[in-house]
N, C-alpha and C positions, 0 to 999 in steps of 0.2 A: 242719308244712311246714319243708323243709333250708334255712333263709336267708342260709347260708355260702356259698354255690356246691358245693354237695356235700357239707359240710364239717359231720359234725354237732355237736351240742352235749354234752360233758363237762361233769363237774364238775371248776373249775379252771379253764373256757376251753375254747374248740372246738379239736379235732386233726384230724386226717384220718385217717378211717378205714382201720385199719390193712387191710383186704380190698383196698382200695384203690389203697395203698401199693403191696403186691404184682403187683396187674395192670397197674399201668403200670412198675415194674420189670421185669417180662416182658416187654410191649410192646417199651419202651426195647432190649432186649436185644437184639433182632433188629437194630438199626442202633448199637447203642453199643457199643465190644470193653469197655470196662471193666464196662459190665455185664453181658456174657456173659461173660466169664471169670469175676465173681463168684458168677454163678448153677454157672457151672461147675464151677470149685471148688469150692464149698460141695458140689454133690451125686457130686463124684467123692470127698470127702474122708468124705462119710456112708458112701458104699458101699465106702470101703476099711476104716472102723470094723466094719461089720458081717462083711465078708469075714473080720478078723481074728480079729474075736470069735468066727464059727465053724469057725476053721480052725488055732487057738491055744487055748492054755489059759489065756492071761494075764486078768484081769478086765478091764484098762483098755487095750488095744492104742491108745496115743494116736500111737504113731510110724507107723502104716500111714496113718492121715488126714496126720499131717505127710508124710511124704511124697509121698502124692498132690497135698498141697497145691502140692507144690514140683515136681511132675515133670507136671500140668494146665498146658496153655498154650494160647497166646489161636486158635495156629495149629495147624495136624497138622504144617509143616514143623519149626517152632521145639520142638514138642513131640519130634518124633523127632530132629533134630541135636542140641539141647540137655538134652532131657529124660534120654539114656544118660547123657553128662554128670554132669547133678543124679544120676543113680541114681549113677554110680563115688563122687562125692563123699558124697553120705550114706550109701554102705553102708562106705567108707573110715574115714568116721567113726565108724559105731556098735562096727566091728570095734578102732580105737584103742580106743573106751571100756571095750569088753567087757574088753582085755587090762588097759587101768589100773584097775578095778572089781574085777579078780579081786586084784592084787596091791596096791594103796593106796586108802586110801578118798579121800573129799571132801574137801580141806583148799586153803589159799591158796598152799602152794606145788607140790602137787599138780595144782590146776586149770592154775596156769601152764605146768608141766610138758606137760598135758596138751594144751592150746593148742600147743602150739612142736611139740610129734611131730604134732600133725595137721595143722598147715599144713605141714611138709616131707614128710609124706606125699602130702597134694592134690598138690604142685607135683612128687614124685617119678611120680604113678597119671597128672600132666596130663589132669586137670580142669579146665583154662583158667580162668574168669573165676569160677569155684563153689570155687574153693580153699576160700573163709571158711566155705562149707557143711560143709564140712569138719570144723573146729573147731567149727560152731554145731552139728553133730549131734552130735557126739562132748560137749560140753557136757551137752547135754540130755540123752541119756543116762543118761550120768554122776550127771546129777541125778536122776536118777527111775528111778536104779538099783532103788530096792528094790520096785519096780513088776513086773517081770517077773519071772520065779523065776529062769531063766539068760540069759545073753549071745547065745544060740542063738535064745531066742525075741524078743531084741531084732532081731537079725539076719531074723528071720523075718517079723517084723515089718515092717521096710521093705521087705522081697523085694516082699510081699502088697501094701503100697501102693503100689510102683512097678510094680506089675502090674496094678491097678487103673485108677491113672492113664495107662497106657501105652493098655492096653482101648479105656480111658472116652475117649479121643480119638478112635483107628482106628473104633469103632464109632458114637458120633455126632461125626459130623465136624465139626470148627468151619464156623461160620459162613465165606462169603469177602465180603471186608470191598473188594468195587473199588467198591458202589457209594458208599459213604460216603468213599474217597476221589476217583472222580469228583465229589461235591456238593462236595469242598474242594477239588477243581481251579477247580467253575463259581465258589465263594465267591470267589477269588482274584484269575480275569479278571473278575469283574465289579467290585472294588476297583480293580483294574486301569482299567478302562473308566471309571469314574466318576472316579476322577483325571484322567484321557482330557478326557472330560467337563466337568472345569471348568478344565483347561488350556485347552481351545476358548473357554471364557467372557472368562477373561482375556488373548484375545488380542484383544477388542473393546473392553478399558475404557479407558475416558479417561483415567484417571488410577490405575493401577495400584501400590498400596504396596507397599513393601519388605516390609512384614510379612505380606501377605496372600498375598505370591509365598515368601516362607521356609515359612509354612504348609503350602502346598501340596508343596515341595522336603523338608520333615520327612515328609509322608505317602508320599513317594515313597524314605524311606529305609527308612520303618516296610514295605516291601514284605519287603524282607531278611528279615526276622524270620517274617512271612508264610509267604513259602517254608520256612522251616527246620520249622516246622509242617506244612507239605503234604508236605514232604520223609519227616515220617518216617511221616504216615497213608498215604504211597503203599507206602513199605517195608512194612507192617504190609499192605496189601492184597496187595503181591509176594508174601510168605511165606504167603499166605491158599494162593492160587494156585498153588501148589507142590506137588507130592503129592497133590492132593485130588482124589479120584473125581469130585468134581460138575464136574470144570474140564474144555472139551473144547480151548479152546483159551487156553490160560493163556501160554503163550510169546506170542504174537502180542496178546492183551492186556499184559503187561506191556512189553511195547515200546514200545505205541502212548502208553501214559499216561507213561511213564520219559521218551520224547524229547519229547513232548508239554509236562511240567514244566519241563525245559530248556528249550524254546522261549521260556515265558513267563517264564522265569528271564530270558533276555537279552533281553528285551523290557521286564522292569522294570529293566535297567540302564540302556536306552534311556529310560526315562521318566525315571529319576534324571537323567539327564544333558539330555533336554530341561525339567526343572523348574528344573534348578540355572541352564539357561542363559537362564531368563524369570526367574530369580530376578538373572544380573549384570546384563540391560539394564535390568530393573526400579530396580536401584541407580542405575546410569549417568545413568538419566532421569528423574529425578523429577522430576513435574509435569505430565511428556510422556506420550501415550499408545505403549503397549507397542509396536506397530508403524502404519505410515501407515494413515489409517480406507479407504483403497482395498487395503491388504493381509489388512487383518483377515479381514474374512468370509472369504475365500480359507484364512487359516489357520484359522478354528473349522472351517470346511468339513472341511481335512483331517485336524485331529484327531479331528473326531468323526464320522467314515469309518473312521479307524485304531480306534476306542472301537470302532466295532461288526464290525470286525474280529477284534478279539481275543476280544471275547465270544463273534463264530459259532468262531471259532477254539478254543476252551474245547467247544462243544456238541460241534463235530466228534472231538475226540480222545474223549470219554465217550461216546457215540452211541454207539463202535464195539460197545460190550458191548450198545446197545439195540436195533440192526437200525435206526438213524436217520442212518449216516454216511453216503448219498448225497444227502440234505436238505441236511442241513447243510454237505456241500462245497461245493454249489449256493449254499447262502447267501454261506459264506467268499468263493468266487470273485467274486459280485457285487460284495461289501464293498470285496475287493482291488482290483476293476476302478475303484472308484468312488474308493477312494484315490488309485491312480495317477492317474486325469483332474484329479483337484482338487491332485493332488503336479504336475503339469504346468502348470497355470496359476498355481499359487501360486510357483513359480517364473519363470516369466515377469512375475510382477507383482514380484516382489521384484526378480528382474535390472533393472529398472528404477527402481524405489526407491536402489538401490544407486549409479545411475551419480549418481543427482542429492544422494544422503546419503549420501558412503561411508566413512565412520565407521561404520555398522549391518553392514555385509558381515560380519562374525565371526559377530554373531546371525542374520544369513538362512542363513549358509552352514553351521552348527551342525545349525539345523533341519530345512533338505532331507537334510542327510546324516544324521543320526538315523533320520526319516523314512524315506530309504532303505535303513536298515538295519532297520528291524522290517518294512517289507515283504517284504523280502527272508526274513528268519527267518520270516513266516506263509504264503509260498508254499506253495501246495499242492504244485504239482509237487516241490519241493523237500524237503516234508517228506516223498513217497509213495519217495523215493530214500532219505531217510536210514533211513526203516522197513526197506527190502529190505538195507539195507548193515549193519545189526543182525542182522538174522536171516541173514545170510550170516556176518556174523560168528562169529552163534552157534554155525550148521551149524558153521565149519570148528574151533572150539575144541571140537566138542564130537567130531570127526573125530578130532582130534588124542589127547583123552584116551583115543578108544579104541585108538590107535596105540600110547601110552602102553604101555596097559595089556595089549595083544597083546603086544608085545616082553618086559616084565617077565615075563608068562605065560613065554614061551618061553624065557626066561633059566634060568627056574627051574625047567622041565623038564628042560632038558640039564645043570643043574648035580644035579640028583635020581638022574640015568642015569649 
């Protein structure tokens, strides 16, 4: 009987069984780009081995799997704008090596030599960001010159594995990666909301520390960083979406989730700045509780109205991909409705706080206006206007290139005539 959890017994200690290993590697693969690119690679780079082996004389055609390796990407879009790219730059390269292979061999000033013509070549072919590819193919080569019989079958070599690789994408199309970064959208507002969450707490305590309000003021800076992550898993789902046959409507998703991140982009600045401003009264008043005990509930009220604002806010922009955004607006609206009634009394309860303590006016007046700046940014009506002014946008730039590009046509007919 397996009394590891799966896990059987070795000699040496229990492993996991390597069958194992394997099927949740696969699994995994269908929601993780790092491990579909790796399974991806690995078998665009076998079938570019074997292509070369039967389509070459050379025994070890190891440059057709390098360059598969290098021209596989995680997208169809990145693999076709970047992948020509990688091919200019490694066939740039093999062609430097071929010419320095025939006339000097391997040596230390030789190799440097050879570095210095293939990067001014990269940068002369503009191969943009793959320059170095450049010199790492021409290297390699160079080293395992005695590998191929000619320069030609070097050449042929990469042709085969960027053929391969070009293939091996158009024909199984990468995955599209919006729903993993919709789950990093919901991860985000739901961080989002549980800060929310114990901002409302701490506006009941009696005796609220500087340190427990800085706490929370650090978690709402760690937001930043947050984003810069969802930032780039949204980019990686744009380029999903691009080119790909399985997309019917890929523009209209990448808008919804693009102004959607932004939203909650300025919605965590709004929180930065309502924690920092429970973090100066909290200095101010030590000993005192954060606001009068006939304000309080009024403001957990509205903070955690705006908490669960943000979160239907979050379902609504991912919904759209799942046929669930009229639920979920339904929900937004209610959140919204309920914020505003408790932003309505919590301001009457403070306007009056204020006349009898007006020392606190800075921090009531802080709040309400935060407050009314993230409800404003989660309006619905508001965001269904920014989505049509996107796609209007996009229509007319995309009017324009074709204007562009009639006018050049025509240019260059009449200068042909």
């Amino acid at each position: 009987m397996d009394v590891n959890g799966g896990k059987k017994h070795q000699k040496g200690g229990s492993v996991p069984d390597l069958s194992e290993q394997v099927v949740d590697l696969a699994k995994r693969g269908s929601r993780e780009p790092v491990v579909a690119q790796t399974l991806r690679s690995t078998a665009a780079a076998t079938l570019a081995y074997l292509a070369a082996l039967w389509l070459t004389n050379v025994s070890a055609p190891l440059l057709a799997p390098l360059t598969a390796l290098l021209v596989v990407q995680v997208t169809l879009y990145a693999t076709i704008t970047s992948g020509i790219r990688r091919v200019g730059a490694v066939v740039a390269g093999v062609v430097v090596a071929a010419g320095f292979s025939a006339i000097v061999g391997l040596s230390w000033w030789s190799l440097g030599l050879l570095i210095l013509c293939a990067l001014s070549v990269g940068h002369v072919v503009r191969v943009s960001e793959f320059v170095p590819e450049v010199a790492i193919s021409a290297m390699l080569v160079l080293g395992v010159a005695q590998v191929a019989e000619t320069a030609w079958d070097r050449v042929a070599e990469t042709l085969i594995g960027a053929v391969v690789g070009l293939l091996f994408n158009v024909i199984f199309v990468p995955p599209v990666w919006v729903q993993t970064a919709g789950e990093d959208i919901e991860d985000l507002a739901a961080r989002m909301r549980d800060l929310l969450l114990r901002l409302a707490e701490q506006s009941e305590t009696q005796r609220l520390s500087v340190t427990r309000a800085e706490q929370k003021l650090d978690e709402a800076r760690q937001l930043d960083q947050d984003i810069t992550y969802v930032d780039a898993s949204l980019r990686q789902a744009e380029e999903s979406l691009r080119l790909n046959p399985r997309v019917k409507e890929g523009l209209l998703t990448r808008i919804v989730l693009r102004t959607g991140l932004d939203t909650l982009e300025v919605c965590a600045v709004i929180l930065r700045t309502m924690s920092r401003s429970q973090t100066d009264i909290a200095a101010r008043r030590t000993g005192e509780p954060l606001v009068p005990p006939d304000v309080g509930p009024a403001l957990r009220d509205l903070l955690a109205h705006l908490a669960s604002a943000v979160d239907s806010f979050a379902t609504l922009i991912t919904s759209q991909v799942n046929a669930a955004a009229e639920e979920a607006e339904d929900n937004l609206m209610k959140q919204l409705e309920a914020s505003r009634a408790s932003r309505e009394r919590l301001a009457r309860l403070m306007l009056a706080g204020v006349q009898e303590h007006p020392r606190q006016w800075q921090f009531h007046g802080s709040m309400l206006a935060e407050a009314d700046r993230m409800l404003d940014e989660l309006d619905v009506e508001k965001r269904s206007l920014r989505v049509m002014e996107e796609l209007d946008r996009y229509s007319r730039e995309r009017s324009d290139r074709m204007r562009r590009l009639r006018r050049k046509a025509r240019i260059r007919i009449k200068r042909s005539e």
